[in-house]
BAPA-266416 format. One line per 3 residues: their letters; for each residue x, y, z of C-alpha. Coordinates in steps of 0.02 Angstrom, whole numbers, plus 50000, padded with zeros to 5 digits. Last residue first. Example, Ala and Ser with C-alpha at 12.3 -4.5 7.8 and 13.67 -1.06 7.14 Angstrom:
// residues 2
sa = 50684/49947/50357  50615/49775/50390
// end
This chain:
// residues 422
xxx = 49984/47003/48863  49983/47008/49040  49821/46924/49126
xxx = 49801/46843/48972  49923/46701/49047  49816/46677/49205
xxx = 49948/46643/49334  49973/46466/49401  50113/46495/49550
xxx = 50138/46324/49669  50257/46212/49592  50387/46337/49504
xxx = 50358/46461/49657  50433/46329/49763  50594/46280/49661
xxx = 50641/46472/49649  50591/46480/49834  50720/46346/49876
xxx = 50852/46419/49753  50845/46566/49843  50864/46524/50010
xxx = 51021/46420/49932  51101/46557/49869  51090/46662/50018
xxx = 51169/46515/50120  51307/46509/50012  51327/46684/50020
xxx = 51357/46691/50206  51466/46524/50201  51578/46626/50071
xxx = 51601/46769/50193  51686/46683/50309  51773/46796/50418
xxx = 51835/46996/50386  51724/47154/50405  51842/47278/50401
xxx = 51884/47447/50487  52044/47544/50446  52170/47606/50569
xxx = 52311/47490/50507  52199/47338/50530  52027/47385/50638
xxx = 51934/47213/50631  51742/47170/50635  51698/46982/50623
xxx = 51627/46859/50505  51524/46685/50503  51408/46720/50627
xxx = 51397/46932/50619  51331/46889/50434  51213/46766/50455
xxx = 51133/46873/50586  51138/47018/50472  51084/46903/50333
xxx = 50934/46882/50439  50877/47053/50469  50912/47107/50282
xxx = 50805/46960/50206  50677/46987/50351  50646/47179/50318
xxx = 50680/47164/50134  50519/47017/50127  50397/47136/50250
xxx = 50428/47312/50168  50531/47302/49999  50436/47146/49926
xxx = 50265/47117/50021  50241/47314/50052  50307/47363/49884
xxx = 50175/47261/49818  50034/47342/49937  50094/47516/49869
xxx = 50064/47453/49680  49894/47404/49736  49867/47597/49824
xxx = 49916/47670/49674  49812/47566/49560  49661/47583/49666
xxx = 49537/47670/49546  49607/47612/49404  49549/47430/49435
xxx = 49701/47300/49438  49773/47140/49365  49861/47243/49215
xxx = 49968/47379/49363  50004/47228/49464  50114/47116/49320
xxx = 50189/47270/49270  50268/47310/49440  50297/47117/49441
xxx = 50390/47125/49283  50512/47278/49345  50533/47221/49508
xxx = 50565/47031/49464  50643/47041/49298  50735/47186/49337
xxx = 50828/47121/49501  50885/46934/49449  50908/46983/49251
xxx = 51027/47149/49308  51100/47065/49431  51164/46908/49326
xxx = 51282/47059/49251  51364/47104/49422  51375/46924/49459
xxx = 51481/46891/49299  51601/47034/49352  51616/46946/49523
xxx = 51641/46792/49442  51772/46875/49333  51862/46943/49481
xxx = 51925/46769/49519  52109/46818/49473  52129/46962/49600
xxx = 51950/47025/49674  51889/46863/49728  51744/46755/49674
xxx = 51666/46587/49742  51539/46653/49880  51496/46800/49762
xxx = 51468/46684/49603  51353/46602/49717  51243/46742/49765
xxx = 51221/46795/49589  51214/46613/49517  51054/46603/49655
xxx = 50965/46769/49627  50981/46721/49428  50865/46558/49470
xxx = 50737/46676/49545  50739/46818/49414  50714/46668/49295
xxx = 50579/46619/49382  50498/46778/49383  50501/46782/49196
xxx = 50431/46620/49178  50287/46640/49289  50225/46845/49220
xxx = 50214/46775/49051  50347/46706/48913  50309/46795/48768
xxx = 50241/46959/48804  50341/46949/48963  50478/46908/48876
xxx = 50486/47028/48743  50443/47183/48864  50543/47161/48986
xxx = 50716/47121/48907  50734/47316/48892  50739/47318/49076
xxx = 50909/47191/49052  51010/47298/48955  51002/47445/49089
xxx = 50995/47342/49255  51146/47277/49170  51258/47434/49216
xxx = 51155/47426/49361  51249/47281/49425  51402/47351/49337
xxx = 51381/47492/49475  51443/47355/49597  51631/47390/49506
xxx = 51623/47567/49534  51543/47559/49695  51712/47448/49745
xxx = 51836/47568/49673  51994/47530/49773  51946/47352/49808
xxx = 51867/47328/49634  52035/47391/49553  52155/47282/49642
xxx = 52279/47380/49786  52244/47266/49917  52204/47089/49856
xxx = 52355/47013/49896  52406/47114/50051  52224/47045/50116
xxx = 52148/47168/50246  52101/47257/50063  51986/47095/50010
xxx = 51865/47171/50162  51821/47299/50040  51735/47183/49918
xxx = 51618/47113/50063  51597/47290/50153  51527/47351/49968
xxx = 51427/47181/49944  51343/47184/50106  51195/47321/50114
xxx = 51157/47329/49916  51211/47136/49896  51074/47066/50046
xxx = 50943/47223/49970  50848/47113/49861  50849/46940/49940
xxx = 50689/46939/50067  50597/47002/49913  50597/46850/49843
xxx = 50489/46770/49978  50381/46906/49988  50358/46922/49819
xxx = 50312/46725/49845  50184/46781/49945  50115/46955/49836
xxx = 50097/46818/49699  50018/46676/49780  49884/46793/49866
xxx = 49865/46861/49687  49852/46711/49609  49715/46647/49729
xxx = 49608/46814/49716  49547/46867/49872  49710/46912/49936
xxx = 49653/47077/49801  49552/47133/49922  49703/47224/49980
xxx = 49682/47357/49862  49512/47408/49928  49595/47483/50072
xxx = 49583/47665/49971  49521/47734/50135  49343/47768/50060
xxx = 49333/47603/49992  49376/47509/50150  49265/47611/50260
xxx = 49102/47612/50140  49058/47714/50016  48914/47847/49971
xxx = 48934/47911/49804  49029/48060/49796  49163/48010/49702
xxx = 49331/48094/49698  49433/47974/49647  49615/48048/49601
xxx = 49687/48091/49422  49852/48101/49383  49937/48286/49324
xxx = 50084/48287/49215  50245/48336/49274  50340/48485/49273
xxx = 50311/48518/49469  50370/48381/49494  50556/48452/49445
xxx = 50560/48551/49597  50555/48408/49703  50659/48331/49604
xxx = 50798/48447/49627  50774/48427/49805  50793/48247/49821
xxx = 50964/48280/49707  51023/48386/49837  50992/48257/49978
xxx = 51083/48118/49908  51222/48219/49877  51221/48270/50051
xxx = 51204/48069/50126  51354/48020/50001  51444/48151/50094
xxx = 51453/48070/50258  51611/47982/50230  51661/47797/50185
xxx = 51599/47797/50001  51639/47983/49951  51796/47991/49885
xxx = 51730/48090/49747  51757/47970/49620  51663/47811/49712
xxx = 51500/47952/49762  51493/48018/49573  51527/47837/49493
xxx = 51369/47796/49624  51277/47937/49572  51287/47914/49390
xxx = 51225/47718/49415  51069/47763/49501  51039/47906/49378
xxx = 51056/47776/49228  50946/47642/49342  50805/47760/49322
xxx = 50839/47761/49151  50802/47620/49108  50631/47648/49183
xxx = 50578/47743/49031  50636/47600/48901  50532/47488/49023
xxx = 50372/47611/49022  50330/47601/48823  50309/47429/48778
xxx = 50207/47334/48956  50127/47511/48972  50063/47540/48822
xxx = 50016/47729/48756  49839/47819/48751  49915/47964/48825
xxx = 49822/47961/48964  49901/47765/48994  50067/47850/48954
xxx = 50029/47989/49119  49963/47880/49245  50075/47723/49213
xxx = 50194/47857/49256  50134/47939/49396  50091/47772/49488
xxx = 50267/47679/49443  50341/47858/49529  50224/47826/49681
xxx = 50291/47656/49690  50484/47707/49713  50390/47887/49808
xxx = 50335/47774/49955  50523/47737/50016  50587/47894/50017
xxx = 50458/47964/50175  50529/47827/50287  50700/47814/50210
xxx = 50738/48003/50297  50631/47972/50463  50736/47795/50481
xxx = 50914/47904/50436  50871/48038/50554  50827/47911/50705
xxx = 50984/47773/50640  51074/47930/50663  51054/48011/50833
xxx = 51002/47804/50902  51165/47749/50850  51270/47876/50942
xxx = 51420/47960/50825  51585/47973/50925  51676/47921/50766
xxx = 51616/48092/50688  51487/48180/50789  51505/48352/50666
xxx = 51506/48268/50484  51395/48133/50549  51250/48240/50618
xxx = 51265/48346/50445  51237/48205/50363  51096/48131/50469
xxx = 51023/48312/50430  51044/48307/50266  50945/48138/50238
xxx = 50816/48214/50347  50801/48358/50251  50812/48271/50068
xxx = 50661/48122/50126  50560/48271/50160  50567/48359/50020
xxx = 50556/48188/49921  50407/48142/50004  50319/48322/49948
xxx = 50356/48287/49764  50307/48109/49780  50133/48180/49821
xxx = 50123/48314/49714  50154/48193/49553  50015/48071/49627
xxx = 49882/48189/49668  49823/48212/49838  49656/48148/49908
xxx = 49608/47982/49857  49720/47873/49743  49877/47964/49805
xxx = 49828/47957/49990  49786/47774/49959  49978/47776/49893
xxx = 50041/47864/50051  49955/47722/50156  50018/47594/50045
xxx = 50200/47646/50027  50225/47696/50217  50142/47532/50280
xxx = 50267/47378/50272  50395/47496/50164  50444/47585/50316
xxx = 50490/47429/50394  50603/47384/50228  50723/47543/50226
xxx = 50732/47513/50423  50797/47334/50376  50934/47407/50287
xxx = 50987/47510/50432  50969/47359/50543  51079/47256/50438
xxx = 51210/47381/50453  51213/47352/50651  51383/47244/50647
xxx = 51477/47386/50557  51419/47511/50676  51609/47589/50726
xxx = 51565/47718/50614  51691/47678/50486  51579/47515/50468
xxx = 51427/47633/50466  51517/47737/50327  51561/47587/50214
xxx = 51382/47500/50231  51320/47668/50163  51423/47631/50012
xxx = 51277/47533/49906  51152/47624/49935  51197/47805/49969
xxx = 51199/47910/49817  51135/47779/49727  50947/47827/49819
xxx = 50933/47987/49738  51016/47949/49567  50829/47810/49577
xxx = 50719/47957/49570  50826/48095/49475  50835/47981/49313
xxx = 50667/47925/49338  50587/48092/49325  50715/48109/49186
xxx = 50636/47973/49099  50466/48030/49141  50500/48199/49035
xxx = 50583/48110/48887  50447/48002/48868  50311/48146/48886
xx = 50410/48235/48750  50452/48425/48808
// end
């Protein structure tokens, strides 16, 4: 099989994993009785991320080869996912928070490393292939956000959102991948056997890279923009759903289908990746993320000033502005890490990015939109249905703003080296 074609359905099954769940798991909790602890469960996906991703990576770079590596995460991520399933399906309503947030926290914990680990495998592969990264891995990636988008229609059409099921599905498509590494090319680990010291040996090396003044202001401000990645995954579902406590608003298509109309987001994702290349060749690493900044703040605002009846298009138009806000950052600054470092800790670098964006910045952006959040709104039970209801247009407001800030900020402050990326 092409190497292409085999990476893309790597990246197919990687990202269908997490759709299954993402963007409806707000739903459940809210069903749950937990809607004013969601935040938490989003955070968890983000304190992993602080030292799962790097420690797994040096792993990766050292001891166990890439491809094995995220095959043996996503075993593990698939039983613990199934077993906070099955501890929903027979707890129900009576479900205690500890029982699931536990599973769910053991399940994200071993997920959240394989998201760089796949970057690792397939720079890995196309660079042993003699192919270019910045051209040839963004057309791959696309279709990461293909599978991500599948399994949210899947989850929406099912019936899905507000049940436990979105947790199994999840879980058989870990497995299938873990099978499916087994297919995939081989990447290289250092095996030296020159003497080394403590931080080489434990693949620590990669954060050596503070060292470097645009890399310190780089893995900062990814941070910083990493504090608004997974606000819309956690919120936007219980957002568009509280619409329905509105007679209004109750029977329009996003209400009924709300995944459906999120999956737009990734609908864009799609268009958007294949972007990459031509700006970043053009434009450099600055520009690019400073468009991803700028887009963070329509698609916040567009939330606070959209409805499901006649406003709809703003929410529409915020589904497309994802696909620039999210891509251009993750995407770009995946890129942006692989050119600015040795081989020999590429894994581990790409690890101590998802640390600054999905581990330390997701923890705090999900954290305090929570508080945000359970200010401005409230839980109500209307006709035996849970919504969040309150001022939800203060809570984006607020997000937009963050992100305007640190849009203005990185403009002053970030001076890449240009040749860096081309």
């Amino acid at each position: 099989m092409n190497l292409k074609v085999r990476l893309a359905l790597m990246n197919f099954l990687e990202f269908a994993v997490w759709g299954a769940y993402l963007t409806s798991m707000g739903r459940y909790l809210g069903n749950l009785g937990m809607g004013s602890d969601i935040g938490l469960f989003y955070s968890m996906q983000g304190i992993v991320s602080i030292f799962m991703p790097a420690m797994v990576g040096i792993i990766a770079d050292r001891w166990i080869p890439a491809q094995r590596m995220l095959g043996l995460c996503h075993l593990l991520a698939a039983c613990f996912i199934a077993a906070t399933a099955f501890y929903g399906l027979s707890a129900g309503e009576a479900s205690s928070f500890s029982v699931l947030f536990g599973l769910y926290s053991l399940s994200v914990a071993f997920y959240m490393p394989t998201l760089a680990l796949s970057n690792a495998v397939a720079y890995n592969a196309l660079t042993q292939a003699g192919m270019d990264t910045v051209k040839d891995f963004p057309p791959i990636r696309v279709f990461g956000t293909i599978g991500f988008i599948c399994s949210m229609w899947f989850v929406d059409l099912m019936g899905f959102q507000s049940n436990q099921n979105q947790f199994f599905t999840s879980a058989v498509i870990g497995v299938v991948l873990f099978l499916y590494t087994f297919s995939l090319p081989s990447c290289p680990i250092s095996k030296g056997g020159e003497q080394k010291s403590f931080v080489e040996a434990f693949g620590l090396k990669a954060f050596t890279l503070f060292k470097r003044k645009e890399m310190a202001i780089f893995f900062v401000f990814s941070m910083m923009l990493g504090v608004s990645l997974q606000i819309t995954n956690g919120f936007a579902n219980p957002f568009i759903s509280s619409f329905a406590s509105m007679p209004e608003f109750a029977d329009t298509f996003g209400v009924q289908h709300a995944n459906i109309l999120i999956s737009l987001s990734q609908i864009s994702e799609t268009c958007c990746i294949l972007l990459i290349p031509f700006f970043m060749k053009r434009y450099g690493i600055k520009n690019v993320m400073l468009i991803a900044m700028f887009a963070w703040v329509l698609r916040f605002g567009l939330f606070a000033l959209g409805n499901p009846g006649s406003g709809v298009w703003m929410f529409v138009l915020s589904m497309i502005v994802y696909g620039v806000a999210f891509d251009f950052f993750n995407i770009s600054g995946s890129l942006f890490v692989d050119k600015s470092t040795e081989l020999s800790i590429r894994s581990s670098a790409q690890g101590l990015f998802m640390l600054m964006t999905n581990g330390i910045g997701s923890t705090i952006g999900t954290l305090a939109a929570q508080a945000v959040i359970n200010h401005y709104t409230t839980g109500q039970v209307i006709d035996g249905v849970f919504y969040t209801v309150g001022d939800w247009s203060s809570c984006w407001l607020i997000f937009a703003g963050y992100a305007l800030f640190t849009g203005v900020a990185f403009a002053l402050v970030f001076r890449p080296d240009k040749a860096m990326i081309k």
